[in-house]
Structure formats: C-alpha cells, structure tokens
OpenMM code with the backbone's topology and positions (N, CA, C; nanometers):
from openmm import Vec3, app, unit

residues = "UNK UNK UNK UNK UNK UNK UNK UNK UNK UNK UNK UNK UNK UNK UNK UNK UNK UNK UNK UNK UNK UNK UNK UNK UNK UNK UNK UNK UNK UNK UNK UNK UNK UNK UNK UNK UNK UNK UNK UNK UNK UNK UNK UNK UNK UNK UNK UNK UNK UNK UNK UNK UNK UNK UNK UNK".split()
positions = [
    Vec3(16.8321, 25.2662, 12.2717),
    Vec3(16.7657, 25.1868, 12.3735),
    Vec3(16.8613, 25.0814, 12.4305),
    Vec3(16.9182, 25.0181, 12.3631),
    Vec3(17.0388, 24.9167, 12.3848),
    Vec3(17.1008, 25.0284, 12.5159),
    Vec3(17.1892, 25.0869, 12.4660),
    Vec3(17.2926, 25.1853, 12.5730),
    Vec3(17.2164, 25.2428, 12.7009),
    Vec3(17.0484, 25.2069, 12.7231),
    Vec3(17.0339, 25.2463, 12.8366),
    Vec3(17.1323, 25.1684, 12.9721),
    Vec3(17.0936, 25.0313, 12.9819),
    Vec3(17.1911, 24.9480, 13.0634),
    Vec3(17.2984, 25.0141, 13.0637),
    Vec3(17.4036, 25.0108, 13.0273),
    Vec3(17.4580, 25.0923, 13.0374),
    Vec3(17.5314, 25.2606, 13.1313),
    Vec3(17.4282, 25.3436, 13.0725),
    Vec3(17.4001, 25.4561, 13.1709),
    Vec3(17.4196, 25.4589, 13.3459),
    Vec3(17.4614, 25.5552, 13.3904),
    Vec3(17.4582, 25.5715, 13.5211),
    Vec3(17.3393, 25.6136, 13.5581),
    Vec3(17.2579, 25.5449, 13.6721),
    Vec3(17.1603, 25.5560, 13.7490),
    Vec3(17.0990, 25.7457, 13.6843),
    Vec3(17.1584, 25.8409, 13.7727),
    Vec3(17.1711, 26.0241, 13.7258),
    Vec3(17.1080, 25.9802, 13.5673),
    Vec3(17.1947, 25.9855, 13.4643),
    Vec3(17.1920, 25.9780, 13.3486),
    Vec3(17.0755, 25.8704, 13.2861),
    Vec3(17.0042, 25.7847, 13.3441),
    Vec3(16.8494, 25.7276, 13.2955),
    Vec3(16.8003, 25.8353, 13.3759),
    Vec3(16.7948, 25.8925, 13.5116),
    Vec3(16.6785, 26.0008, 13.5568),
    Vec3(16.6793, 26.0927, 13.4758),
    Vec3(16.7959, 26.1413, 13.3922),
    Vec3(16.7400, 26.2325, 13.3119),
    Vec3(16.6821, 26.1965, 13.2066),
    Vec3(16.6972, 26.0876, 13.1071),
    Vec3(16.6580, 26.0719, 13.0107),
    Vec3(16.4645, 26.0633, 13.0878),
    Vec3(16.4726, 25.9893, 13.2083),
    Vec3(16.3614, 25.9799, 13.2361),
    Vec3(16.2178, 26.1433, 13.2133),
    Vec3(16.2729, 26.2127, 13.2533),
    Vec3(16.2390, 26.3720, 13.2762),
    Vec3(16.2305, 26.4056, 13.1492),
    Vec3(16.3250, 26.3970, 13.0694),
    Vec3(16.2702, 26.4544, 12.9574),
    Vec3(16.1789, 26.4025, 12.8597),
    Vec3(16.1757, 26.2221, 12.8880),
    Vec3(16.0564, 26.1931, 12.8278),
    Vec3(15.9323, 26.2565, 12.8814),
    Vec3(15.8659, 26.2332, 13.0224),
    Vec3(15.7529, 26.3082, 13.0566),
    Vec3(15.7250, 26.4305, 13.0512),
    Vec3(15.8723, 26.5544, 13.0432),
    Vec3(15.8107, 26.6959, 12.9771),
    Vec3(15.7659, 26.6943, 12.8092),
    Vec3(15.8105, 26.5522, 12.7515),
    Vec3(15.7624, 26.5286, 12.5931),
    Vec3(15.6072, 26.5170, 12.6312),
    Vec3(15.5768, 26.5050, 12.7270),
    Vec3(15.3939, 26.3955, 12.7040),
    Vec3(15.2833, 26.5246, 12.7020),
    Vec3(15.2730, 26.5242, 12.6129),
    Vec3(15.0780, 26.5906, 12.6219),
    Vec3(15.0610, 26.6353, 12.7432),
    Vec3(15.0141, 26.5036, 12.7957),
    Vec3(14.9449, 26.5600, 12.9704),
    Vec3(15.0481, 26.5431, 13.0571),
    Vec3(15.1631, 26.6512, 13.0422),
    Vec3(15.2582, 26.6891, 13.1663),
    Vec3(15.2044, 26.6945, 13.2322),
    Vec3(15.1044, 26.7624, 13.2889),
    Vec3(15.0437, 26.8363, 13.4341),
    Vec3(15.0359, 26.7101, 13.5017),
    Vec3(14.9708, 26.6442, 13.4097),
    Vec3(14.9265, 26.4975, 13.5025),
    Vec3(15.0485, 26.4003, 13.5172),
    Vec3(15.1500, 26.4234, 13.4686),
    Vec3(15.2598, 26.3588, 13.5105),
    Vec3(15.3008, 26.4013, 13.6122),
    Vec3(15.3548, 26.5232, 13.6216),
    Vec3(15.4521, 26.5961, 13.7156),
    Vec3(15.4104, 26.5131, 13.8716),
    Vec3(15.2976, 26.5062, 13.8970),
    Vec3(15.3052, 26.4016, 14.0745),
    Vec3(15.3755, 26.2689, 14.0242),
    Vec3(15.3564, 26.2597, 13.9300),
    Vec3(15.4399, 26.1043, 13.8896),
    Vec3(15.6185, 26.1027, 13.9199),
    Vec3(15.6764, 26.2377, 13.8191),
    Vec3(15.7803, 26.2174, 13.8365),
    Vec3(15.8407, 26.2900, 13.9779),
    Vec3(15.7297, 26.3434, 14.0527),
    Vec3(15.7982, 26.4123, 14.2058),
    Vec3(15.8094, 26.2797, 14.2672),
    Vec3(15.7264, 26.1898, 14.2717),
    Vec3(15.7209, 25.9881, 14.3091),
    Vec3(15.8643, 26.0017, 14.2934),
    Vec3(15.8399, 25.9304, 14.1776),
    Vec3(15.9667, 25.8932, 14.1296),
    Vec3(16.0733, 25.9273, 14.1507),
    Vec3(16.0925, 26.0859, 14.2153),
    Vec3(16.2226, 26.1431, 14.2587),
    Vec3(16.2685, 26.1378, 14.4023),
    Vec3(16.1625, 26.1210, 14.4594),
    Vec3(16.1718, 26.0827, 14.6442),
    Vec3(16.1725, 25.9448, 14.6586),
    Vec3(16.1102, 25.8358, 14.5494),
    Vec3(16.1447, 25.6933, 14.5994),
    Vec3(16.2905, 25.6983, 14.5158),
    Vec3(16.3650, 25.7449, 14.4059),
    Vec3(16.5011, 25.7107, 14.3671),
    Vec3(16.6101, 25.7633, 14.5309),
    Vec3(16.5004, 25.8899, 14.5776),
    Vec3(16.6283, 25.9646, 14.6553),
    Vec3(16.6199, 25.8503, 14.7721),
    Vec3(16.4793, 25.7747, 14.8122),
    Vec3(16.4917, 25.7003, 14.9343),
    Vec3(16.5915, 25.5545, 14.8643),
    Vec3(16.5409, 25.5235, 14.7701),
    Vec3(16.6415, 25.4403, 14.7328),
    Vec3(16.8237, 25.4670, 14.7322),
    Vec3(16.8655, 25.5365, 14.7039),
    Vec3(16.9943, 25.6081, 14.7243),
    Vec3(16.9873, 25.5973, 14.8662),
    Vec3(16.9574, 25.6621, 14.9648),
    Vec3(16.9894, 25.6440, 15.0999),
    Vec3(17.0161, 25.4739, 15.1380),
    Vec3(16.8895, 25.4318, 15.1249),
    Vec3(16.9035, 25.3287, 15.1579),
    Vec3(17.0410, 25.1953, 15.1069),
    Vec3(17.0797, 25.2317, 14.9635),
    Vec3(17.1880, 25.1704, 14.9038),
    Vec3(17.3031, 25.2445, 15.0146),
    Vec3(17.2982, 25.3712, 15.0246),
    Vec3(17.4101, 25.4046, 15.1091),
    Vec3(17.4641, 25.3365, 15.2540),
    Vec3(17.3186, 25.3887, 15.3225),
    Vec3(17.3221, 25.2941, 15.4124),
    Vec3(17.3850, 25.1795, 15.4391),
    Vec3(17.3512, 25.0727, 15.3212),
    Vec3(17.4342, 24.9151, 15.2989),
    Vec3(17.5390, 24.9382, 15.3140),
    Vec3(17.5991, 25.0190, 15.2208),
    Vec3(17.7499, 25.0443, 15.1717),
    Vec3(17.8400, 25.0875, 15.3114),
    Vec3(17.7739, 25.1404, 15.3599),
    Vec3(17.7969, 25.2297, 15.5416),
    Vec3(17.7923, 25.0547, 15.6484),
    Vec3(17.6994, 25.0096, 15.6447),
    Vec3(17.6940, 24.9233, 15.7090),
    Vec3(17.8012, 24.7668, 15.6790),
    Vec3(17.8258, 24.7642, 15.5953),
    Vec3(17.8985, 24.6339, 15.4915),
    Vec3(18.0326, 24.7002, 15.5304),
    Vec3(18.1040, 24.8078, 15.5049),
    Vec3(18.2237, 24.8785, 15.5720),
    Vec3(18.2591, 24.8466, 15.7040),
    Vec3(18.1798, 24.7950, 15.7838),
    Vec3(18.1703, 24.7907, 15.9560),
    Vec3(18.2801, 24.6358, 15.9556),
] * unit.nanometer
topology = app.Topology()
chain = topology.addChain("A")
for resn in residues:
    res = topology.addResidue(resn, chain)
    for name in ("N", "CA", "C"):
        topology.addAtom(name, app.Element.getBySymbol(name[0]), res)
C-alpha cells in the first residue's frame, strides 16, 4: 500500500481492475470501471492539452 504513490498513473489503473474483477458483484461494477476509464482517458487529454498549451 505504501508503494502505491509511487506507481505510474497505467500501473494504479491496473492494480485498480484487478481489484474490481476480485469483487463478488463484478457485473455491478463493470459500469463503474468503464466511468472510470473514460474520465482517466478525459483526464489524460486534458493534462495533455496543458502540456501542448504551456509549450506555446
């Protein structure tokens, strides 16, 4: 738990995923972690974006 900090962004999404295929009620997760994968991907754009814009 310590070494999460650590981790690259990629590398907690996975640890993330494989906790919720651990849970009982996957089914009822899975809209959770599709969330979770379109707000990380809008998040990524948007960090890019900065990085694109701050370059100028």
């Amino acid at each position: 738990m310590k070494e999460l900090p650590t981790l690259s962004r990629e590398e907690r999404r996975a640890i993330a995923r494989l906790v919720f295929e651990l849970e009982e009620e996957r089914g009822e997760l899975d809209w959770a972690t599709q969330a979770a994968d379109l707000a990380f991907q809008q998040l990524d754009k948007l960090e890019q974006e900065d990085v694109s814009s701050e370059s100028r």
